[in-house]
N, C-alpha and C positions, 0 to 999 in steps of 0.2 A: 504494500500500500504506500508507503513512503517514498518506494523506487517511481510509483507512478503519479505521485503529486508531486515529484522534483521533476522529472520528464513533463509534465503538465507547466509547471511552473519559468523551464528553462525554455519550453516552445513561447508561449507567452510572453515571455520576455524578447524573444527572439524574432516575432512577430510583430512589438511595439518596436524593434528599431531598424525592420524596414524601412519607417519612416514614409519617401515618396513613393518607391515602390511596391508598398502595400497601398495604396491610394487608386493606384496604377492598375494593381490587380482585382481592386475591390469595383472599378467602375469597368474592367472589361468585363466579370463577369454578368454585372447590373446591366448593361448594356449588349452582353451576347445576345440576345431571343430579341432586338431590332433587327438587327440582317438578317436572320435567319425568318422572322416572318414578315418580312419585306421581300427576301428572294423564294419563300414558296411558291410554286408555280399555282395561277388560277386565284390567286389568292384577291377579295376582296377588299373595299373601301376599309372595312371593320378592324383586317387584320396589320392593313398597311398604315393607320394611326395608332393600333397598338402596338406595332413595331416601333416607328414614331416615338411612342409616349417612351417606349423602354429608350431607347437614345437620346431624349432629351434629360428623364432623368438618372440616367447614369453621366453625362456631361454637366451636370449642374449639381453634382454630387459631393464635389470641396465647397458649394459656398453653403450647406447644409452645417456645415462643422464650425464649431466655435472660432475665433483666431487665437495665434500661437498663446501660451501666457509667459512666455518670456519675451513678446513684444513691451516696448513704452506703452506706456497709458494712450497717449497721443495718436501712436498707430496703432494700436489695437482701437480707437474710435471710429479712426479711417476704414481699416477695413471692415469693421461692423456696419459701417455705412455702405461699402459699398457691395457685402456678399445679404444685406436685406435687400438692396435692392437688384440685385441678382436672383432671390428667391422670390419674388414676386413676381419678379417677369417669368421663371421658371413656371410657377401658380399658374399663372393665366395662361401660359402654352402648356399644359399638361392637363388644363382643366379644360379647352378646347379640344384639344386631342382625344380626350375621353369624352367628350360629350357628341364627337363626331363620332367615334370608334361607336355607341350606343343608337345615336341615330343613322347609323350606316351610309353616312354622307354627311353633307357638308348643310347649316341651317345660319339663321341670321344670328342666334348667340354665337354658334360655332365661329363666325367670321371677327362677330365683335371682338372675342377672347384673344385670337387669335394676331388683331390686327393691334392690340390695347397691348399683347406680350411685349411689347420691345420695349413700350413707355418707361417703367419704371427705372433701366436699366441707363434710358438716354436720363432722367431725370435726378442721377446720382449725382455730376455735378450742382447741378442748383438742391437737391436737400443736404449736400454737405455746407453751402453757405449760410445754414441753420447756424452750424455748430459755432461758439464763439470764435472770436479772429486770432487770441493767442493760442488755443490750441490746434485751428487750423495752421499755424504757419510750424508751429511746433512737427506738426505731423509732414508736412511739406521738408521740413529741415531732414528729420528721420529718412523717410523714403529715398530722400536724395543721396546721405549718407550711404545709404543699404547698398542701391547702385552701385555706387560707385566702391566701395567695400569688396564687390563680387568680382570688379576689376583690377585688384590693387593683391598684389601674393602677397605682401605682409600682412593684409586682413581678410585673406581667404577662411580662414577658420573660425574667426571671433568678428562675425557683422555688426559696422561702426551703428549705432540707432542712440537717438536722442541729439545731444549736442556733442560737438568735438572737444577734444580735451585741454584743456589752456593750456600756456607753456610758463606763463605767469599769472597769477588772480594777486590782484590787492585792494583787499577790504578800503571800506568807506572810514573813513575817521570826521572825527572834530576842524574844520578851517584854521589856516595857519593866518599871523596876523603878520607874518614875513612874506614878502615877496616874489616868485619864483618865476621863472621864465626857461623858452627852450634855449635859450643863446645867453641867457643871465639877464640882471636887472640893468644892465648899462650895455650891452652889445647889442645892437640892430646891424643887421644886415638886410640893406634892400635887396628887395627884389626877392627876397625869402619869407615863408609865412612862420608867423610867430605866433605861438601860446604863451599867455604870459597871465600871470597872478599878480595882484597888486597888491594883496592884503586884505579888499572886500569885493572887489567885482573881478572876472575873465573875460578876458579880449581875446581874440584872435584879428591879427593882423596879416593880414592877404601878400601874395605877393605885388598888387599893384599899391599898396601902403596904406591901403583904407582900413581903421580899427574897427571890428564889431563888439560891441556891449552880449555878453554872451549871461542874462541869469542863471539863477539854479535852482530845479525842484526844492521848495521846501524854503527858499531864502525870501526877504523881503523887500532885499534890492529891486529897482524895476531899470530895465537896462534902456540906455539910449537910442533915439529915433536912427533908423539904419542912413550911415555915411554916403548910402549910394543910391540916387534918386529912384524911385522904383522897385526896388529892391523890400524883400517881406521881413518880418518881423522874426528874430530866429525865437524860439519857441524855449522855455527852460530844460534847463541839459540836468541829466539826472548819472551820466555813465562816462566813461572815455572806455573804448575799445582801441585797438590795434591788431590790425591786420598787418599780417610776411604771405606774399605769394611769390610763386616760384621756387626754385631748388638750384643753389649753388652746386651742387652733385652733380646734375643732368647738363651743368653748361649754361643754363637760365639766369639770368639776374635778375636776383631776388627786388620785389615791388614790395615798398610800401604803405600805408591807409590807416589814417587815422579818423577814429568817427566817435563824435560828440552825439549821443545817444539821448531821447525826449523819457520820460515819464513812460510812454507806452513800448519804448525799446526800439522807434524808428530814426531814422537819421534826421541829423536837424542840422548839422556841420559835417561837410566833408572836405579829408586834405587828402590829397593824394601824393606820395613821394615824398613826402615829408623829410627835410633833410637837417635830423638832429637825431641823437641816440634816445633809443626806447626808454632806455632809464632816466632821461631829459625829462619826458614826457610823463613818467608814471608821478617822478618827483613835484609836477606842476599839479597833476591829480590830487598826490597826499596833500598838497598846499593847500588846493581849493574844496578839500573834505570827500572830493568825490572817489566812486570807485574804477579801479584799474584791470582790465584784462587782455590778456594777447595771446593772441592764435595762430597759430601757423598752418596757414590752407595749402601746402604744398603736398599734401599727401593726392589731394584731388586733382592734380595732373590739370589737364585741358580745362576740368570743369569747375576751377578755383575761380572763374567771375559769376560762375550762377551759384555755385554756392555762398559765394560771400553776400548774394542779392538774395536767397532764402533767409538768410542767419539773419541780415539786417535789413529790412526794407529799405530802399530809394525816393520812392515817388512821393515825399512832402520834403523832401532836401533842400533848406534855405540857401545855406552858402555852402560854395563848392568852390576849393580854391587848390593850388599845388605847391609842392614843397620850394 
């Protein structure tokens, strides 16, 4: 008895870690008795939408299963959104199917079901724009990572999900009442943009020499009317991020990006090339209270600009200046 609950128990196990191809064999079988009564000879209306039904739901047979649970929260939402609405289209073309298969032909439910199957499948887009916008872009960041994971041999075995890993994080402190800048409190250099602390308000100074009054979540300063006619109001800055793309390894030279971060985690300043050292930069952070992080998107190869545009949105960018 023992020999044959350990033999029970080792197929079992053995069976869980097929993994895809137990998936593989569970929908060939679910779906063999499609072809086979779809190629019987003489065979009628009745037997060829029950053929039919057996091949649709054996193809429709992964979005039936939970998703993984060692996905992120984030994309496990994503794909709950989108294998419901995979099962609902499935629903209505196998509830067609069978209500032809019954009526031995085709009727005007029959067509409705039939024609109504694809809806819900097209309408995945627009019910994920339900879900809120930080865990949509969350799940958008994840997905992207996963791709690109499947592509990289250093993370063939451990797929990258959620956010990437910093190569520096520095906590938010208390505002310094000393002054700190990326070239110091007395060096300007024209024609280079400058982050500078005063002690109560941050500027960023463009490369064409124009200052921007830059406030901060949570501060009471109200920053100055913008130096450049036309020009929007930058919005209060709650983060400094820094971005490194490209790979001195491969020959590339390394770019890069500094982003002055709003309240809701969208760009409200951008510098690109910035030309002072990272530690410049984190040092004018701890000055102005705020917090400091840097990433290095060089593991993403080609796709280091659409991932740095998941990670951080674009599209309300006040100022946009270069090193």
């Amino acid at each position: 008895m023992y020999t044959l609950r350990a033999l029970r128990s080792a197929l079992f196990r053995r069976w869980r870690g097929l993994g895809r191809a137990r998936s593989w064999v569970l929908q060939g079988l679910l779906g063999l008795p499609g072809p086979v009564l779809l190629c019987l000879p003489g065979q009628d209306a009745t037997g060829r939408c029950l053929g039919l039904a057996f091949i649709v739901l054996a193809g429709s047979l992964r979005c039936w299963r939970a998703p993984e649970e060692d996905l992120p929260d984030a994309l496990r939402a994503r794909e709950l959104n989108r294998r419901i609405c995979w099962r609902a289209s499935a629903l209505l073309l196998l509830a067609g199917l069978l209500l032809a298969s019954v009526q031995d032909g085709s009727s005007t439910a029959t067509t409705v079901l039939l024609v109504l199957s694809p809806l819900p499948r097209l309408l995945d887009p627009l019910t994920w724009r339900a879900w809120p916008l930080p865990l949509r872009q969350t799940a958008r960041v994840a997905e992207l990572l996963q791709d690109i994971s499947r592509n990289q041999p250093t993370y063939r075995n451990r797929l990258i999900s959620g956010m990437p890993e910093p190569f520096l994080q520095q906590d938010a402190g208390p505002p310094s009442a000393r002054a700190c800048s990326t070239f110091g409190r007395k060096r300007r250099r024209k024609g280079h943009t400058v982050i500078h602390w005063d002690g109560r308000r941050l500027t960023v100074t463009d490369q064409e020499g124009y200052v921007h009054a830059v406030s901060l979540v949570g501060r009471a300063d109200v920053p100055a009317k913008p130096p450049v006619p036309g020009a929007g109001r930058i919005r209060p800055v709650a983060a400094m991020v820094w971005l490194t793309r490209g790979s001195t390894r491969s020959g590339v030279r390394s770019r890069t990006t500094l982003l002055l971060l709003d309240a809701a985690g969208d760009r409200a300043v951008t510098v690109n090339d910035l030309r002072c050292l990272r530690e410049n930069v984190a040092q004018v952070a701890r000055a102005a209270g705020l917090p400091f992080t840097a990433y290095d998107l060089g593991f993403a190869g080609p796709r280091q600009e659409e991932l740095a545009g998941a990670l951080f949105r674009d599209g309300a960018t006040v100022l946009t200046c270069y090193g």
